[in-house]
C-alpha positions in Angstrom: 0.2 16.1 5.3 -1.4 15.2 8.3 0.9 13.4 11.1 -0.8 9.8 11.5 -0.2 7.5 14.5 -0.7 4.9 12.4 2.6 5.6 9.9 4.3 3.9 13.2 2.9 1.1 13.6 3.1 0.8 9.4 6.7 0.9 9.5 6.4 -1.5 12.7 4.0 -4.2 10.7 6.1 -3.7 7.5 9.1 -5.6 9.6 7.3 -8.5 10.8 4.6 -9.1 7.6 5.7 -9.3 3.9 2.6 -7.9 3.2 0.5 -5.2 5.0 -2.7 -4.2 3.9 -4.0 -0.4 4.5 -7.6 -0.4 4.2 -10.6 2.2 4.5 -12.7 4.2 3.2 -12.5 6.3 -0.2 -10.1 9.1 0.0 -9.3 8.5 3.8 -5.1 8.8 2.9 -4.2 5.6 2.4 -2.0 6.2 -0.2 -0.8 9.4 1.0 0.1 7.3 4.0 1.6 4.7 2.3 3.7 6.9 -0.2 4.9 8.9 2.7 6.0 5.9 4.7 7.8 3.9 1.9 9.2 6.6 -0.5 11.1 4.5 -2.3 8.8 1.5 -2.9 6.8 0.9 -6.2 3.2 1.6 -6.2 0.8 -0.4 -8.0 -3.2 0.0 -7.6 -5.3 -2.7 -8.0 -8.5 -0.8 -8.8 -7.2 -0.5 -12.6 -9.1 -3.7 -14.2 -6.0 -4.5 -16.2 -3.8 -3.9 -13.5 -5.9 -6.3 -11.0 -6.1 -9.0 -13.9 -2.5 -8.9 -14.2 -1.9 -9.2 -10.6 -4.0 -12.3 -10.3 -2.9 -13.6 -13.5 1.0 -13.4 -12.7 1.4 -12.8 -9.1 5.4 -12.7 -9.2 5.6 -10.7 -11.9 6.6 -6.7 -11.9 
C-alpha cells in the first residue's frame, strides 16, 4: 500500500469528530485507507441498497 499523508490527519480527525467522512472518487483507496487506519473497526458500506436502507431505517443499530 501506498503511504498517504492523509492517514495522519485521519487518525487526527478521528479524535476530535465522531464521524469522519472519506470521500472521492471510485477506486481512489478510500477503503484501503480506512481499513489500514482503523484495523480493528467494523466496516459497513452504504452502497449495498439493503445495507443503506437499513442504515437510514435504524441508525443505532449494528
Amino acid at each position: 500500500m501506498v503511504k498517504r499523508e492523509s492517514a495522519k490527519e485521519l487518525k487526527i480527525l478521528s479524535t476530535e469528530f465522531k464521524a469522519v467522512a472519506v470521500v472521492g472518487p471510485r477506486q481512489s483507496g478510500k477503503t484501503t485507507l480506512t481499513k489500514a487506519v482503523f484495523p480493528g473497526k467494523d466496516y459497513v458500506s452504504l452502497e449495498n441498497p439493503d445495507q443503506r436502507v437499513f442504515a437510514q431505517e435504524i441508525p443505532g443499530a449494528s
